[in-house]
C-alpha positions as a Markdown table, in Angstrom:
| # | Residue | x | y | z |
|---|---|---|---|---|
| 1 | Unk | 2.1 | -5.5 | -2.2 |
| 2 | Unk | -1.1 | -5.2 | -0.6 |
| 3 | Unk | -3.0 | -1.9 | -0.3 |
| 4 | Unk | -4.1 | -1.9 | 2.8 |
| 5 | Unk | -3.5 | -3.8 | 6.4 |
| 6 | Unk | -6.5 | -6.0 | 6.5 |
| 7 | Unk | -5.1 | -7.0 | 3.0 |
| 8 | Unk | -2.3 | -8.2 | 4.8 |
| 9 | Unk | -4.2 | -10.5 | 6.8 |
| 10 | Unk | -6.3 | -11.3 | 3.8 |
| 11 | Unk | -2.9 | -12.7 | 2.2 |
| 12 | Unk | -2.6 | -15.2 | 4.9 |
| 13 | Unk | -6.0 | -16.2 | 3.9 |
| 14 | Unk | -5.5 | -17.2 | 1.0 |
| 15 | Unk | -2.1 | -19.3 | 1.9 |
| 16 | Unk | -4.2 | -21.3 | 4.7 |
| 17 | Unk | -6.6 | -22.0 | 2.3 |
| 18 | Unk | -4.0 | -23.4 | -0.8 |
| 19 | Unk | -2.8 | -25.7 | 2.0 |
| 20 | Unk | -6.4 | -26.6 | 3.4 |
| 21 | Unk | -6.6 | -27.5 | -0.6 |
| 22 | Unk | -3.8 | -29.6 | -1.3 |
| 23 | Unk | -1.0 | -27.1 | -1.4 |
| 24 | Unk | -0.2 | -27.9 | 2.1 |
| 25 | Unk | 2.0 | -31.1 | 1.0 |
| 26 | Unk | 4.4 | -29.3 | -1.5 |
| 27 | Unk | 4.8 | -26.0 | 0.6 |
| 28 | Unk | 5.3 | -28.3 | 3.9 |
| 29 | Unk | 7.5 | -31.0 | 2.5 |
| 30 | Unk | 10.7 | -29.0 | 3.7 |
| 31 | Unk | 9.3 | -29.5 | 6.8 |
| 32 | Unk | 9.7 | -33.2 | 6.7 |
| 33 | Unk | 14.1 | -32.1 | 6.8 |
| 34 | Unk | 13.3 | -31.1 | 10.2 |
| 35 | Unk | 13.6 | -34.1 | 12.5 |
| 36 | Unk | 11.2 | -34.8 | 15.0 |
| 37 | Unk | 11.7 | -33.1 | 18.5 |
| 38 | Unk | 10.5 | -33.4 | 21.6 |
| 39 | Unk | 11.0 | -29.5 | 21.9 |
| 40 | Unk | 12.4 | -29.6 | 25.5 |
| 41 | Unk | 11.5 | -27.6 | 28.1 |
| 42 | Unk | 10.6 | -24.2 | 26.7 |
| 43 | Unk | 9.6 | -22.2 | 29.8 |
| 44 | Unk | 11.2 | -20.7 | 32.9 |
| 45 | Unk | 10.1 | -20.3 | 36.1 |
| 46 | Unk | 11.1 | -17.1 | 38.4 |
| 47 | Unk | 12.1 | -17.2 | 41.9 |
| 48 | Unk | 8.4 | -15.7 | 42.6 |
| 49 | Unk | 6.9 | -19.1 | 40.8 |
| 50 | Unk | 5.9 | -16.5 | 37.2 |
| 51 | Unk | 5.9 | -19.2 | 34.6 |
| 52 | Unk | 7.2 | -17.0 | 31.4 |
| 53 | Unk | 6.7 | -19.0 | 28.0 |
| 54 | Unk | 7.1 | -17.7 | 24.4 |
| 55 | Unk | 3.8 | -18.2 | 22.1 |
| 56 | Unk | 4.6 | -18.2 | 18.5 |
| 57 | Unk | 1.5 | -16.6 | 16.9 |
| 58 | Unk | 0.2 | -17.5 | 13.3 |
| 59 | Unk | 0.7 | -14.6 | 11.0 |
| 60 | Unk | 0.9 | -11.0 | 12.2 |
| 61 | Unk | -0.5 | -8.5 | 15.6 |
| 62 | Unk | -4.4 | -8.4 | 14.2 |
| 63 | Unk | -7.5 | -8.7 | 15.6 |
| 64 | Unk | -7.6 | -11.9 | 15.2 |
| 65 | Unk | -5.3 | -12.6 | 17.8 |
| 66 | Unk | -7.2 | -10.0 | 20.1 |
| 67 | Unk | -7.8 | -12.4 | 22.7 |
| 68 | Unk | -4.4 | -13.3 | 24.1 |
| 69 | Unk | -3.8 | -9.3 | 23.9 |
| 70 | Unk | -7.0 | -8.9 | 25.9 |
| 71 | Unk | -5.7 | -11.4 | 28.7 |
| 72 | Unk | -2.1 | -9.1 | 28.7 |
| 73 | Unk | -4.1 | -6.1 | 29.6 |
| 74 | Unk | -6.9 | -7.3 | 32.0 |
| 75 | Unk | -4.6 | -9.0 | 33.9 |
| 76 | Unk | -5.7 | -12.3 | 33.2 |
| 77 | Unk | -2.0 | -13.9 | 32.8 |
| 78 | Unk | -1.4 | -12.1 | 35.5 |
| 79 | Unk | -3.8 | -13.6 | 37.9 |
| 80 | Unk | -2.1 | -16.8 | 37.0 |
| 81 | Unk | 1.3 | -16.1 | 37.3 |
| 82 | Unk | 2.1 | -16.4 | 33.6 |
| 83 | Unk | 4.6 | -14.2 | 31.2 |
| 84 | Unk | 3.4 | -14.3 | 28.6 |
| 85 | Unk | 5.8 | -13.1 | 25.3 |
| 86 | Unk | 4.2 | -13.1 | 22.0 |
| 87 | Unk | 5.9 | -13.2 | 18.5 |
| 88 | Unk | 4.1 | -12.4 | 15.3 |
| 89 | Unk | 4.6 | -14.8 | 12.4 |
| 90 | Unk | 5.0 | -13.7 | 9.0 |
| 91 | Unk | 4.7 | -14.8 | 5.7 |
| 92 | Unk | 7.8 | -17.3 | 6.0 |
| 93 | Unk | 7.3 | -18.7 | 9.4 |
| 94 | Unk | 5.3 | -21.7 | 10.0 |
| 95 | Unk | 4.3 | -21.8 | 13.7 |
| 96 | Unk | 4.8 | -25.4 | 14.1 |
| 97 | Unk | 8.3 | -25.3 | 12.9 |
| 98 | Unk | 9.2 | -23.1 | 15.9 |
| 99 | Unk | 7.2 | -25.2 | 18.5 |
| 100 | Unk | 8.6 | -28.4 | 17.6 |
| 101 | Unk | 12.3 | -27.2 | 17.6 |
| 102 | Unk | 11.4 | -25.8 | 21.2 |
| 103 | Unk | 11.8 | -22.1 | 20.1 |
| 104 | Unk | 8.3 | -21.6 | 21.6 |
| 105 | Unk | 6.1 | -23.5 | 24.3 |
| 106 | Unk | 3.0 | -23.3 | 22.2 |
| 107 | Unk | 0.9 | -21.1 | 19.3 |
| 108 | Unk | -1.2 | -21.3 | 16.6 |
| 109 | Unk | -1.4 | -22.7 | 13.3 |
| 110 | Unk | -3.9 | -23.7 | 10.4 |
| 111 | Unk | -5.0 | -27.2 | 11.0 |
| 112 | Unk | -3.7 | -28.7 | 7.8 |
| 113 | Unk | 0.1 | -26.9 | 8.3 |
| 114 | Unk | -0.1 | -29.1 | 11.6 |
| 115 | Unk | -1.9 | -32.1 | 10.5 |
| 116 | Unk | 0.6 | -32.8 | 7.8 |
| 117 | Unk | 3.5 | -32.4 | 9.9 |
| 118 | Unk | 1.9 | -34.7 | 12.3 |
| 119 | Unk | 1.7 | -36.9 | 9.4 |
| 120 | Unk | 5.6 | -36.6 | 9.0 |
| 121 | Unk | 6.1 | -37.7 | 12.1 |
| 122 | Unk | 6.1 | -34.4 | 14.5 |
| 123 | Unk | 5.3 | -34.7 | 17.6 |
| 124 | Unk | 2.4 | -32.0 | 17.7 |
| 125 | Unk | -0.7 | -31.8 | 19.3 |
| 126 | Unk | -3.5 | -29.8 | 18.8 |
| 127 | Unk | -5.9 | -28.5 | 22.1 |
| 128 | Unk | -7.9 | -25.9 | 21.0 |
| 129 | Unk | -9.0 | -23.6 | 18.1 |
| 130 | Unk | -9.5 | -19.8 | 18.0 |
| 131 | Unk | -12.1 | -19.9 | 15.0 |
| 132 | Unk | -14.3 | -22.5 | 15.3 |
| 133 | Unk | -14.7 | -22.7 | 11.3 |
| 134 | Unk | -12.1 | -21.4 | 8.7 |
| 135 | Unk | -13.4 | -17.6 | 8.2 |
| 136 | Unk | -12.5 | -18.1 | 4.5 |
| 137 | Unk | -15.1 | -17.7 | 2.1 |
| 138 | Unk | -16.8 | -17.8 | -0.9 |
| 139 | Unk | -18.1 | -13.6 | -0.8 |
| 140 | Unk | -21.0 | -12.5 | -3.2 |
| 141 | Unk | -23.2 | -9.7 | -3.3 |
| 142 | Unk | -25.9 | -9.7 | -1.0 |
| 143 | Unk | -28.4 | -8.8 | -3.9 |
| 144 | Unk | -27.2 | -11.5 | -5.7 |
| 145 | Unk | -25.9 | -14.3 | -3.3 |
| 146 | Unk | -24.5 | -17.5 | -3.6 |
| 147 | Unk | -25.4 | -19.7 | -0.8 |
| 148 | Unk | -25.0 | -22.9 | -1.6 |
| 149 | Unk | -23.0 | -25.3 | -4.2 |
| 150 | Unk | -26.0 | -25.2 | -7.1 |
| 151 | Unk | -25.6 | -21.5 | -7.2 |
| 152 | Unk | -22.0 | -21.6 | -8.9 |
| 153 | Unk | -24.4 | -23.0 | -11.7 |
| 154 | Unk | -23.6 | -20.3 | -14.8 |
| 155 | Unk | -21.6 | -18.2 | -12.3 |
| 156 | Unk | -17.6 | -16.8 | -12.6 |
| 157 | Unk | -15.7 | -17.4 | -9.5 |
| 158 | Unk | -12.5 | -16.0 | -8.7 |
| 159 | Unk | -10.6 | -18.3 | -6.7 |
| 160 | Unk | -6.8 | -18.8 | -6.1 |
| 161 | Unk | -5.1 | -20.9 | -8.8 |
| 162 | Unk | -4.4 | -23.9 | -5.9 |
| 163 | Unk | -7.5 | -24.1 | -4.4 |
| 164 | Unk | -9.0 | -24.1 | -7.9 |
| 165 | Unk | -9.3 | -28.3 | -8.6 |
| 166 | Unk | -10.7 | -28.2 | -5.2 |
| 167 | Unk | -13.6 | -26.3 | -6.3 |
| 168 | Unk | -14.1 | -27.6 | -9.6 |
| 169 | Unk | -14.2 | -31.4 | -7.8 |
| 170 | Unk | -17.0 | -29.7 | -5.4 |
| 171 | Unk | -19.0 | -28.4 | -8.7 |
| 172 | Unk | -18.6 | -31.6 | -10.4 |
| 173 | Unk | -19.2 | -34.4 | -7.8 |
| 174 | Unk | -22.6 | -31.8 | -7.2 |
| 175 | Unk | -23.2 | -32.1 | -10.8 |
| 176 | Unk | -23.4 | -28.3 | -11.5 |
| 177 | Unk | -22.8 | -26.7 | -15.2 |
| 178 | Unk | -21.7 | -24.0 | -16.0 |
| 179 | Unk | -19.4 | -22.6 | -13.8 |
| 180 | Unk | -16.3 | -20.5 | -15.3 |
| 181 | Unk | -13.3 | -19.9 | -12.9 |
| 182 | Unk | -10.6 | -17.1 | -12.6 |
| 183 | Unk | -7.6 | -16.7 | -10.9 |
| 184 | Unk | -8.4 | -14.3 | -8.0 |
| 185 | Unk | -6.7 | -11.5 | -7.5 |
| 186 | Unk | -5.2 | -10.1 | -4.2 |
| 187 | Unk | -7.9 | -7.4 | -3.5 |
| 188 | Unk | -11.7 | -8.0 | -3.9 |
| 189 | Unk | -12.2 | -5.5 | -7.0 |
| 190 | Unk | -13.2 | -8.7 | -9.1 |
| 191 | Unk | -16.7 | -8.9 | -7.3 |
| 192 | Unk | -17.2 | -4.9 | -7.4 |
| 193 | Unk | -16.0 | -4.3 | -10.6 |
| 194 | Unk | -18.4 | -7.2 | -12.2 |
| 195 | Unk | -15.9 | -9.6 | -13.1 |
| 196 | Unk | -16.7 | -12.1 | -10.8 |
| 197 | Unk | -19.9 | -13.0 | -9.2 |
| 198 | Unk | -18.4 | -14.8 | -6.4 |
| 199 | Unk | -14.1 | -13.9 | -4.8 |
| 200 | Unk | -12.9 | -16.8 | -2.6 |
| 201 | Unk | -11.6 | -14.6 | 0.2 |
| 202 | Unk | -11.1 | -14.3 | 3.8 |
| 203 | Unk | -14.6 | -13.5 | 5.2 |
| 204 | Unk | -12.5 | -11.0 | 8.8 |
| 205 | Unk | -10.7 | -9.2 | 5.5 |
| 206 | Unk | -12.0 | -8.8 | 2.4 |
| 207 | Unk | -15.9 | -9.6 | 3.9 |
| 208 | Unk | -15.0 | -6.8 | 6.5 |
| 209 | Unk | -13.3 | -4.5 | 4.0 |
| 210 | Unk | -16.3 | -4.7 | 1.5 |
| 211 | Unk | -18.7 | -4.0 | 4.1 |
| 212 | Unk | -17.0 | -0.7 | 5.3 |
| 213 | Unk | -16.8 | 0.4 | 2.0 |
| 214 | Unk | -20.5 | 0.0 | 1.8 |
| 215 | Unk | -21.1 | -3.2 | 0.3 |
| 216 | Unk | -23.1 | -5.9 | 1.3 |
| 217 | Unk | -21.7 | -9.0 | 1.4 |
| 218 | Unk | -22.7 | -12.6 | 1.8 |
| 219 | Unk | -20.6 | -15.2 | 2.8 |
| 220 | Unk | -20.5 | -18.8 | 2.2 |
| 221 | Unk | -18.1 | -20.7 | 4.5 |
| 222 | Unk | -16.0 | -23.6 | 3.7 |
| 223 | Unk | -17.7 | -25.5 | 5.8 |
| 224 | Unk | -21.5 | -24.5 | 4.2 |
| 225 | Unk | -19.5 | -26.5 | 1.2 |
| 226 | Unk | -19.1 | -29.6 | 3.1 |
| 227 | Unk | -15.2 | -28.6 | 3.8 |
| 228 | Unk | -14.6 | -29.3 | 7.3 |
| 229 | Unk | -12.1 | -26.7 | 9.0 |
| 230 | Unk | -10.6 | -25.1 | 11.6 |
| 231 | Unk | -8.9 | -21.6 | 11.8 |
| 232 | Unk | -5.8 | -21.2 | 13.4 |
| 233 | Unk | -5.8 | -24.6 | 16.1 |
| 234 | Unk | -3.7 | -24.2 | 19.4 |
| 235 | Unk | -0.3 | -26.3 | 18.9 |
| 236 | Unk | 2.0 | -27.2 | 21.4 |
| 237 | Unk | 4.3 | -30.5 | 21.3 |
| 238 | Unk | 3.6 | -34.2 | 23.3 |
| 239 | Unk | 6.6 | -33.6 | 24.9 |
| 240 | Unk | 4.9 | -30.5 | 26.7 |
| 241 | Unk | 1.8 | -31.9 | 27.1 |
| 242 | Unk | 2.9 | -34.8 | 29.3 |
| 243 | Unk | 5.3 | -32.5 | 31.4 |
| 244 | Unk | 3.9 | -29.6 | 31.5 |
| 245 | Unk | 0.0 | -29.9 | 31.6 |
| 246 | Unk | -0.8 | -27.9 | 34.2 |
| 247 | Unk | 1.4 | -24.6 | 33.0 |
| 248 | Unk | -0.8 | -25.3 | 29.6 |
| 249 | Unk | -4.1 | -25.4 | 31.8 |
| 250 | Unk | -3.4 | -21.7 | 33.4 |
| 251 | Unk | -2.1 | -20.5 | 30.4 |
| 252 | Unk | -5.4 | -21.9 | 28.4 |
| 253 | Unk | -7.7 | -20.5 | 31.4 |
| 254 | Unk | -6.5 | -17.2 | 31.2 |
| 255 | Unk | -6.2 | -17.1 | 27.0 |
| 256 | Unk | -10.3 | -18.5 | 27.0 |
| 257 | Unk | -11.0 | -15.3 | 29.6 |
| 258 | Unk | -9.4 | -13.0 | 27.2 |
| 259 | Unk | -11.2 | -14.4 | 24.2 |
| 260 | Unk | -14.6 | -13.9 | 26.6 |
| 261 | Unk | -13.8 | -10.5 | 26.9 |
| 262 | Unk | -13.1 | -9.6 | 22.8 |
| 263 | Unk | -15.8 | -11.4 | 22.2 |
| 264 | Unk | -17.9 | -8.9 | 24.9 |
| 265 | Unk | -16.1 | -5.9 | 23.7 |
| 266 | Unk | -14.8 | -6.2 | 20.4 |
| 267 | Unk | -14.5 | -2.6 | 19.8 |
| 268 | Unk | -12.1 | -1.9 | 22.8 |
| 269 | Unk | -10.0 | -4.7 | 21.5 |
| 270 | Unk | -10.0 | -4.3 | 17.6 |
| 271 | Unk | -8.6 | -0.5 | 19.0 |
| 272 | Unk | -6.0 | -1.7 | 21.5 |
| 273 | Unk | -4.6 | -4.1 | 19.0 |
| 274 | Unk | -4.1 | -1.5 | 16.4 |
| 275 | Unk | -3.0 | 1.0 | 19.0 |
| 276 | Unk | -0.8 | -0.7 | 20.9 |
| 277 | Unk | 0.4 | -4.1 | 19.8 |
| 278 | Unk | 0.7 | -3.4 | 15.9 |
| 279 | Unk | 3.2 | -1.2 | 15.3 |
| 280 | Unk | 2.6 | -1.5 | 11.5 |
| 281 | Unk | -0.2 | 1.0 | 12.0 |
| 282 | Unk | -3.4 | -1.0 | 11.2 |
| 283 | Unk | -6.6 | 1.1 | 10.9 |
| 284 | Unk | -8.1 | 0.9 | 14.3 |
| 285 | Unk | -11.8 | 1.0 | 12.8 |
| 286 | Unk | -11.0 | -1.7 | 10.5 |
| 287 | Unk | -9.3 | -3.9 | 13.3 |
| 288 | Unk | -12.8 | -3.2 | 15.8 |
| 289 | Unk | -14.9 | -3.8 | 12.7 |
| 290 | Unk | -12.5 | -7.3 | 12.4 |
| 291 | Unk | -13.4 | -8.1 | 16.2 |
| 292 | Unk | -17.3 | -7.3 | 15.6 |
| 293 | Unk | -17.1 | -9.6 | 12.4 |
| 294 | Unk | -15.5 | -12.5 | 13.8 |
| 295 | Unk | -17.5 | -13.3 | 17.3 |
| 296 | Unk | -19.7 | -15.7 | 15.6 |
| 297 | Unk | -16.9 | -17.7 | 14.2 |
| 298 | Unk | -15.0 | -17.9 | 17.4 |
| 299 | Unk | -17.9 | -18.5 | 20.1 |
| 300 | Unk | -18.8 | -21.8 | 20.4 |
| 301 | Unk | -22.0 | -23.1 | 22.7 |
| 302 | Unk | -19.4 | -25.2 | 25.0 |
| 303 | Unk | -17.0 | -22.0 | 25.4 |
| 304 | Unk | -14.6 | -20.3 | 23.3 |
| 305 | Unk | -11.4 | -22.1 | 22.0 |
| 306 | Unk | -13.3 | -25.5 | 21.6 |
| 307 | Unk | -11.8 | -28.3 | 19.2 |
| 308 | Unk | -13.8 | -31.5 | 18.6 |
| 309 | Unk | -12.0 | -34.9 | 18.1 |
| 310 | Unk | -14.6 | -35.8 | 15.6 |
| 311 | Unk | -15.0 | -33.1 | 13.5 |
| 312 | Unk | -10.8 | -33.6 | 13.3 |
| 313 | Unk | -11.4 | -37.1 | 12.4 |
| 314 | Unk | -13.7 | -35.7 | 9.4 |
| 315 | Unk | -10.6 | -33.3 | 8.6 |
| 316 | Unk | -8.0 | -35.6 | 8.6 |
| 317 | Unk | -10.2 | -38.1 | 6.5 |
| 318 | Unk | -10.8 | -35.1 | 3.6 |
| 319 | Unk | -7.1 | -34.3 | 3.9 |
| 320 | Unk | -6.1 | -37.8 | 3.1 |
| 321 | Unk | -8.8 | -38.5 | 0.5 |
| 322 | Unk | -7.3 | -35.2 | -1.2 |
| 323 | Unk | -3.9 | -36.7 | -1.1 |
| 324 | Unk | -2.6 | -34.0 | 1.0 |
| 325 | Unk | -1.3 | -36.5 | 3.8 |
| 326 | Unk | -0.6 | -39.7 | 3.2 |
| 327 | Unk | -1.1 | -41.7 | 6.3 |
| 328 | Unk | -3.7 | -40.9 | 8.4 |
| 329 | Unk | -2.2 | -40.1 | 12.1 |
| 330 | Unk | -4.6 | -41.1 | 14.7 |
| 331 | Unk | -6.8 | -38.5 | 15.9 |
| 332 | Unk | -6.1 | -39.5 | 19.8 |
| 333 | Unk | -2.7 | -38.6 | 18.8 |
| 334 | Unk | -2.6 | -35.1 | 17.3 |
| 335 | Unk | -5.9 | -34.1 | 19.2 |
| 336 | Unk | -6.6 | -33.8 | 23.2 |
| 337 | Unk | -9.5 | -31.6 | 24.8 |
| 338 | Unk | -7.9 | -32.6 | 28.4 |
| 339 | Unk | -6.5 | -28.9 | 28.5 |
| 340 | Unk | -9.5 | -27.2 | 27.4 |
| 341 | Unk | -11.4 | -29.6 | 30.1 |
| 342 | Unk | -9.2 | -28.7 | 32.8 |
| 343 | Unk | -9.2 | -25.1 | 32.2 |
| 344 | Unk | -13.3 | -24.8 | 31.9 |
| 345 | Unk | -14.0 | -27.3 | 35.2 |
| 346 | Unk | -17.0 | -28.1 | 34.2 |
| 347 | Unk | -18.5 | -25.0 | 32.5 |
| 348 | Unk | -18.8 | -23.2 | 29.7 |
| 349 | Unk | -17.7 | -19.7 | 30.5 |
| 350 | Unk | -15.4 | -18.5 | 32.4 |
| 351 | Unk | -16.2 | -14.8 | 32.7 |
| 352 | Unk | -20.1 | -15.4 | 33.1 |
């Protein structure tokens, strides 16, 4: 499989992406055989008033997830009474699934897994986001960049076979010639090796891989395309919401202090996670050069963990013009910042 661990997480990349592109529908439409749950009551309370919940994280122990590790060891949970047990995901578990059958309180997601669901009828809602944009990527070479739509003009891209009419509808509607694509392949050797001039990748993998390896990289992001996105949105279920609010306000308030502190000390995190919550022996420089990278795509200048209703609006809107959902659920619906609200009072950090 892949070569390294960071290709791991790069492989889970890719599969948000094929969904953010229209694959989302076919992988997901098993999920519509799962019947819409409240999820029950999926926390316990101990006779000293610890809340312990089970968060189903989105794909495996990496850096990316540094911040709820970072609130395990500073105490953070701690200081407000919270258990906190987290499961990695893998390549065959979609988070939702195991919120909305009540096998876990809350966790993360890609936005279009949930939306689509949501769309089916789940009753998921989304109040926050780790990465306040999608970290995938188009990657070129810094000494020959492309940073913007006109530059695929007489280019060869590698991107992944499902995401493919999604970029060729982006070339055309911008009216640029030229442009040859490839099927990408699982490593970034395409855009060392000369084959490609631009790799559709993950920019906290294969960005952060090429860059240790001496390469300089430069990244366009979905969004610099005109894609809206989110990376990895914080799900839980309406049922849990209404009932328990507060235990999702503490929770939240200790998970946005541990993001604080990654984002302060990404090289003590990027180690711990790699040291001591992976057990699939990641590289601990690659996992603190992962933390480094990824700051600017998880601070936000109204606090970490942020999701906007309107930029969802603009999400949902591209996901049904795209024919990946087809009914649009209503944003007030799937989307709530009264968690996020309640957990900042009023400010925008909660560290500072």
């Amino acid at each position: 499989m892949e070569t390294s661990p960071r290709i791991a997480g790069s492989a889970r990349g890719r599969r948000d992406v094929l969904k953010l592109f229209g694959a989302g529908a076919g992988l997901l439409a098993a999920g519509g055989l799962l019947s819409a749950c409240s999820g029950g009551s999926t926390t316990t309370t101990s006779a000293d008033g610890t809340l312990k919940l089970n968060a189903q994280l989105g794909w495996l122990k990496l850096a990316q997830f540094g911040g709820y590790f970072a609130a395990q060891e500073k105490g953070y949970y701690a200081a407000e009474k919270i258990e906190a047990a987290f499961t990695a995901g893998g390549p065959n578990i979609l988070s939702w699934q195991q919120i909305a059958s009540g096998k876990a309180f809350t966790g993360d997601d890609d936005n279009t897994n949930v939306l689509v669901a949501a769309a089916k009828g789940q009753p998921l809602v989304i109040y926050g986001a780790i990465f306040q944009t999608s970290p995938f990527a188009i990657l070129s070479k810094a000494d020959d960049p492309i940073s913007g739509i006109q530059d695929f003009a007489g280019r060869t891209i590698a991107v992944t076979e499902a995401s493919r009419q999604q970029f060729e509808s982006l070339v055309k509607k911008a009216g640029v010639k030229g442009v040859t694509f490839i099927p990408a392949g699982t490593d970034p050797t395409q855009l060392t090796t000369g084959q490609a001039s631009g790799y559709s990748g993950y920019a906290t993998s294969q960005a952060v891989a090429l860059k240790r390896q001496g390469v300089d990289v430069h990244v366009l992001y979905l969004e610099d395309l005109g894609v809206h996105s989110y990376g990895n949105v914080l799900v839980t279920t309406r049922d849990n919401l209404d009932k328990n609010h507060d235990d999702l306000v503490r929770y939240l308030r200790a998970t946005i202090k541990g993001y604080e502190y990654m984002n302060a000390n990404p090289e003590e995190i990027g180690r711990l996670v790699a040291t001591k919550w992976n057990t699939s022996g990641l590289d601990a420089d690659n996992e603190a050069a992962t933390a480094e990278f990824q700051k600017d795509l998880i601070a936000s200048p109204k606090g970490v963990l942020r999701v906007d209703p309107a930029k969802m609006r603009n999400i949902i809107d591209e996901l049904a013009a795209a024919g990946t959902i087809s009914s649009k659920p209503n944003v007030a619906d799937v989307v709530t910042t009264s968690v996020l609200d309640a957990a900042y009072g009023g400010r925008t950090s909660l560290l500072t």
